[in-house]
C-alpha positions in Angstrom: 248.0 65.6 53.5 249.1 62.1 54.0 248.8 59.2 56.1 251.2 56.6 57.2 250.6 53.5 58.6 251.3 50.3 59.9 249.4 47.3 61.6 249.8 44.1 63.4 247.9 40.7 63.9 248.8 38.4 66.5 247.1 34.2 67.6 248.6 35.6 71.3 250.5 32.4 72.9 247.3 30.8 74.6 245.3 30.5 71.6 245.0 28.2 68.6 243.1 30.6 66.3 243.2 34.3 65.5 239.4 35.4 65.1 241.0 39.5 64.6 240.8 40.9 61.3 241.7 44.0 60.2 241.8 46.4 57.0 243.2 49.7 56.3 242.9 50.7 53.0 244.7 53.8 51.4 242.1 56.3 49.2 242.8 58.9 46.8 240.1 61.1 49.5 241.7 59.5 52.4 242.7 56.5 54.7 240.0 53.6 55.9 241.2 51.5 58.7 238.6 48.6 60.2 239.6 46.5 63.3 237.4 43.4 64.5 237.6 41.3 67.2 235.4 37.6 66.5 233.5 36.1 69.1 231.5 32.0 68.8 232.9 29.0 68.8 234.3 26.5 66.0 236.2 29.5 64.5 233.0 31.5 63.9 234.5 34.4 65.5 237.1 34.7 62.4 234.4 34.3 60.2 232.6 36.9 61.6 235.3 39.3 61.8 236.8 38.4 58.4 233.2 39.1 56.6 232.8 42.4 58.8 236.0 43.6 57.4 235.1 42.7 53.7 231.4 43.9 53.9 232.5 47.2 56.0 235.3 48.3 53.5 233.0 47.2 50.3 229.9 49.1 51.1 232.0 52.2 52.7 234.1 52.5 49.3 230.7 52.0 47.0 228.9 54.4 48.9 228.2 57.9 47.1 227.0 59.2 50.7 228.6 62.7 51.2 228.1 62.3 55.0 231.1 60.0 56.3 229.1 59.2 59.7 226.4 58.2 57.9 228.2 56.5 55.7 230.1 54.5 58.1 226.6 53.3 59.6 225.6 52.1 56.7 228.6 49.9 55.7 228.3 48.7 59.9 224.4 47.7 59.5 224.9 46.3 55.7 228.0 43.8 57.3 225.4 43.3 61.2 222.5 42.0 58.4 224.8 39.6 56.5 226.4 38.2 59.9 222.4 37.8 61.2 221.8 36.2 57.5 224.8 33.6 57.3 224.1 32.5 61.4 220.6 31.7 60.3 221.7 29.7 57.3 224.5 28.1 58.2 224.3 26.4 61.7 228.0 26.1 61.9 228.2 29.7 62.5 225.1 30.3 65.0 226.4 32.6 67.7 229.0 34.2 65.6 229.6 38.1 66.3 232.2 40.4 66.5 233.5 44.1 67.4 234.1 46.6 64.9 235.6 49.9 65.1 235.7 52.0 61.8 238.2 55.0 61.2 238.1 57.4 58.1 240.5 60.3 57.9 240.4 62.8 55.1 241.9 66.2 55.2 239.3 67.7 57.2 239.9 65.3 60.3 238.2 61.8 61.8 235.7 60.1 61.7 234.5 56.5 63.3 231.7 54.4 64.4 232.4 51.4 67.0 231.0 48.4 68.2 232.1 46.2 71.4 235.0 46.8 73.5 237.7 47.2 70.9 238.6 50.6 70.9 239.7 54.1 69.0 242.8 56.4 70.5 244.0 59.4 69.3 247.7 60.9 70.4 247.9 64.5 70.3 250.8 66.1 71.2 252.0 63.4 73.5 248.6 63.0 75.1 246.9 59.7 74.4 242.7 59.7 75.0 240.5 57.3 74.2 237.9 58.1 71.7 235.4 54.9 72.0 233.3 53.8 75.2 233.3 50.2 76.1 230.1 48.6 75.2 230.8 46.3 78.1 229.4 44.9 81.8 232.5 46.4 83.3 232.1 49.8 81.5 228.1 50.0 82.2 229.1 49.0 86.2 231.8 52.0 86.2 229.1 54.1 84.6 226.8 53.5 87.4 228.8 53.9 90.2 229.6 50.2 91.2 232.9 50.0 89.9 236.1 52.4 89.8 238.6 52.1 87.2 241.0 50.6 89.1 238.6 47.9 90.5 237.4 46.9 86.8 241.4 46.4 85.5 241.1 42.9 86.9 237.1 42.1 87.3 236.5 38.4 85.9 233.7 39.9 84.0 235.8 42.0 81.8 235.5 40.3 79.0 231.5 40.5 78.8 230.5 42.5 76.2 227.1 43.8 75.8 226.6 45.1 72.3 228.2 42.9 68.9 227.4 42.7 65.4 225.9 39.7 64.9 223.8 39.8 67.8 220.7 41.4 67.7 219.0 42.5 64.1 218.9 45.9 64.6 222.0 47.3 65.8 223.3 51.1 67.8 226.3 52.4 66.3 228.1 55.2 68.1 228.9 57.9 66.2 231.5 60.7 66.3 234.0 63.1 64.1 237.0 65.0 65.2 238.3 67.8 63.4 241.7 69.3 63.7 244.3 71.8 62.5 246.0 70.3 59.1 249.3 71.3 60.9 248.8 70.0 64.0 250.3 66.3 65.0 247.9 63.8 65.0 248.4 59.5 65.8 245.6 57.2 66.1 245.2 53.8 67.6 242.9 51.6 66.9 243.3 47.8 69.0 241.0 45.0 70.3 241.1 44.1 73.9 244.1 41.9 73.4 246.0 45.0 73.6 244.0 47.4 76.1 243.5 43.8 79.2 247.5 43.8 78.9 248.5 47.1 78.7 247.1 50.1 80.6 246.5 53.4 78.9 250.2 55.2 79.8 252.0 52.9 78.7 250.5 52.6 75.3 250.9 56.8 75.6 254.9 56.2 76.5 255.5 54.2 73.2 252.8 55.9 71.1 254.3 59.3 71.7 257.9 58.6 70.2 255.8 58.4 66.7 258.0 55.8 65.4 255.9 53.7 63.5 259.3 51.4 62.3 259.6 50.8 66.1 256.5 50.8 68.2 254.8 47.4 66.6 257.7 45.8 68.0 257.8 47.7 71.0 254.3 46.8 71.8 253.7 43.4 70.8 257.1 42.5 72.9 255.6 43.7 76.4 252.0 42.1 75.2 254.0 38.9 74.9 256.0 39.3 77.9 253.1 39.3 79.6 251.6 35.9 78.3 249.8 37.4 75.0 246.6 35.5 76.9 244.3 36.6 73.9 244.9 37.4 70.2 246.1 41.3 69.6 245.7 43.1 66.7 246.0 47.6 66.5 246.7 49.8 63.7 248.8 53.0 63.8 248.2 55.9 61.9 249.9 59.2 61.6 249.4 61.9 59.8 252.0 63.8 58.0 252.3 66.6 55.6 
């Protein structure tokens, strides 16, 4: 089995620096593919995501651990310790912290760990679902009853988050695998929410679901920038072929 890819990292139009990072990275065992979204001032954000995306990748291809989840939590806590570490020694980055959504995909199926309010889709068979929860205000208020969906697409406290790396020294990584039939189709998307606060989550089905991965970076970062591009954008398409 193979995968194919392709990926995209945008400033957005309102922004002066990009603090996204990403990495996919192709294996002889499988496919890696890390997405980050930076958060602090004075470009800490980038820092933050840059080193999550180096430390993540490192430690997950060292690691001898036969369990992939628990290999993915390792490589998430290693890169939350060093961000912790450098904010404390380096007062120029005090405050920095990021998202992070991990993807590994072997033969056998996925598997991913997530951070923040970046976020994990898979496509199958046309049907787009979202495989991460936001660790946000807005996702806890829906969760409780105070919000709908429709209410939170344009709350002013969307962009709250309420779990980073970076943040707090010991962090909660949710977990989670997905297997599937070797023959089935299978697309994932991975994106921070420069992506998802633009566009909802039909009309990144409607361009997902052609499977052109020549045509839908295009496709996608042409409506996100249509629309003003008000934040960086960065996703990663996978797909999995025979």
């Amino acid at each position: 089995m193979n995968y194919l890819y392709t990926c995209l990292s945008k400033i957005g139009l309102t922004r002066s620096d990009n603090e996204d990072s990403i990495g996919v990275f192709k294996l002889d065992y499988g496919l890696l593919a890390i997405v980050c979204d930076g958060l602090g001032g004075n470009q800490a954000g980038e820092v933050a995501s840059r080193l999550t995306v180096e430390t993540v990748s490192n430690n997950f291809l060292q690691s001898d651990e036969p369990n992939y989840l628990e290999r993915i939590k390792d490589a998430v806590i290693n890169a939350n310790d060093l961000l912790i570490k450098k904010s404390i020694a380096e007062p120029e980055l005090k405050g920095m912290a990021t998202t992070v959504e991990v993807l590994f995909l072997n033969e056998e199926g996925a598997y991913w760990g997530h951070v923040g309010d970046s976020r994990i889709y898979s496509v199958m068979n046309g049907k787009l679902k979202q495989l991460t929860k936001d660790h946000s205000l807005v996702q806890k208020l829906i969760d409780e009853g105070f919000l709908t969906h429709k209410e939170a697409e344009n709350h002013p406290n969307k962009n709250i988050i309420m779990r980073a790396l970076g943040d707090e020294k010991e962090i909660d990584v949710d977990l989670s695998k997905l297997k599937f039939n070797s023959k089935e189709d299978a697309l994932f998307f991975m994106c921070t929410d420069g992506v998802t606060n633009v566009l909802k989550d039909d009309e990144i089905e409607q361009v997902l679901s052609k499977n052109e991965l020549s045509v839908s970076p295009d496709m996608l970062s042409g409506i996100i920038e249509e629309r003003g591009a008000p934040d960086n954008f960065s996703f990663v398409i996978i797909s999995k072929s025979e």
